[in-house]
N, C-alpha and C positions, 0 to 999 in steps of 0.2 A: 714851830720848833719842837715842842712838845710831842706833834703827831709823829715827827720824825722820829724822836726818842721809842716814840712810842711801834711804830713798825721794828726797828731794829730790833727792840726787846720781844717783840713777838715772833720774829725773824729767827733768835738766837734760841729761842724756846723748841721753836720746830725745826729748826736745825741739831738739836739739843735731842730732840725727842728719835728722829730719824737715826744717828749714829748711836744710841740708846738702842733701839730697838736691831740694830745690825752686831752690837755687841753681846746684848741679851743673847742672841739666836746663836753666837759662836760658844758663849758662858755654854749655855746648854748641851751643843751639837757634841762640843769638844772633852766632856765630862764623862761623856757614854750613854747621858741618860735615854734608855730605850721606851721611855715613859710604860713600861710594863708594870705588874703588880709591885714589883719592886721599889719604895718610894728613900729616898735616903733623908736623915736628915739635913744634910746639905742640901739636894734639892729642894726641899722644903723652903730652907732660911732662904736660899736665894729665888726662890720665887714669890714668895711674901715681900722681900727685898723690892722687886724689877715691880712689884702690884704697886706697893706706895712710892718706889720713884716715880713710874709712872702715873699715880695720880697727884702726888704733887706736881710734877707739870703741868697738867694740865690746869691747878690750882692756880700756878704762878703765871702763865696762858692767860687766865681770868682774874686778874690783881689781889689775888686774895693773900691777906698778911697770915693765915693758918698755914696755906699752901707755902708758902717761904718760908715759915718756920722750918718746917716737915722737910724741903728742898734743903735747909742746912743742915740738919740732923742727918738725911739722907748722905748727903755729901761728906761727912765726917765719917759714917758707917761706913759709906763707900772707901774712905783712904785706909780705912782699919782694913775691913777687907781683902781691899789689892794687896797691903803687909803682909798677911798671913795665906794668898792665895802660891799657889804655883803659875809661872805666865810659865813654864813650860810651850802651852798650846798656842800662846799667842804669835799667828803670822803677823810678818812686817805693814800690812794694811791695816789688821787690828789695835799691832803699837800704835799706828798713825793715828788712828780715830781714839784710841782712847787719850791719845797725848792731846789732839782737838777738841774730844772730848773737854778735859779738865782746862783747857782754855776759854773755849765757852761757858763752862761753869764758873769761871770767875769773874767772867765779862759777865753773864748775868746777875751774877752779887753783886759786882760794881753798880750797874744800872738800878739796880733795885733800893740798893740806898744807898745810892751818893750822887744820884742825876735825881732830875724835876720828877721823873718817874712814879719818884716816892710816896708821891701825895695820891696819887691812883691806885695802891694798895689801902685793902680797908680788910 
């Protein structure tokens, strides 16, 4: 039972990590950034941002209870964010994935503590 838990939640990580990494590349594409001399602070914040979500994934990938902290931090920076962003840029695929997105995000909080899971975070 446990392994099963336990695929799921790895499942949802790298399912997690892939619509992540399609949304990053539209954050980006969609901003203007020409990656020239010209660096902004926004681009900045949000690539320090997309560095530690994505290494807390891969932290919480490897059951580490640092990495899950950092993935809720993240995830609450994240909801402040989308508040204060423009979705302007957002196409109807992007809605979809990020609305996926934040379902997978909760599904892996659920799993993380409140399934057997829990006890494999150290």
């Amino acid at each position: 039972m446990l392994k099963n838990i336990e695929k799921t939640f790895k499942s949802l990580v790298l399912i997690n990590f892939f619509i992540s990494v399609l949304i990053t590349i539209k954050v980006f594409t969609n901003f203007g950034y020409n990656f020239s001399s010209e660096i902004s602070i926004g681009l900045l914040i949000t690539f320090i941002y997309a560095g530690i979500w994505f290494y807390s994934l891969y932290r919480i990938y490897n059951f580490s209870k640092f990495g899950l902290r950092i993935y809720v931090c993240c995830t609450f920076l994240g909801f402040l964010f989308n508040i204060l962003s423009n979705f302007s840029y957002l196409t109807k695929i992007i809605y979809l994935l990020t609305v996926a997105e934040h379902m997978i995000i909760g599904s892996i909080l659920t799993f993380a503590y409140f399934s057997k899971i829990n006890i494999k975070f150290k």
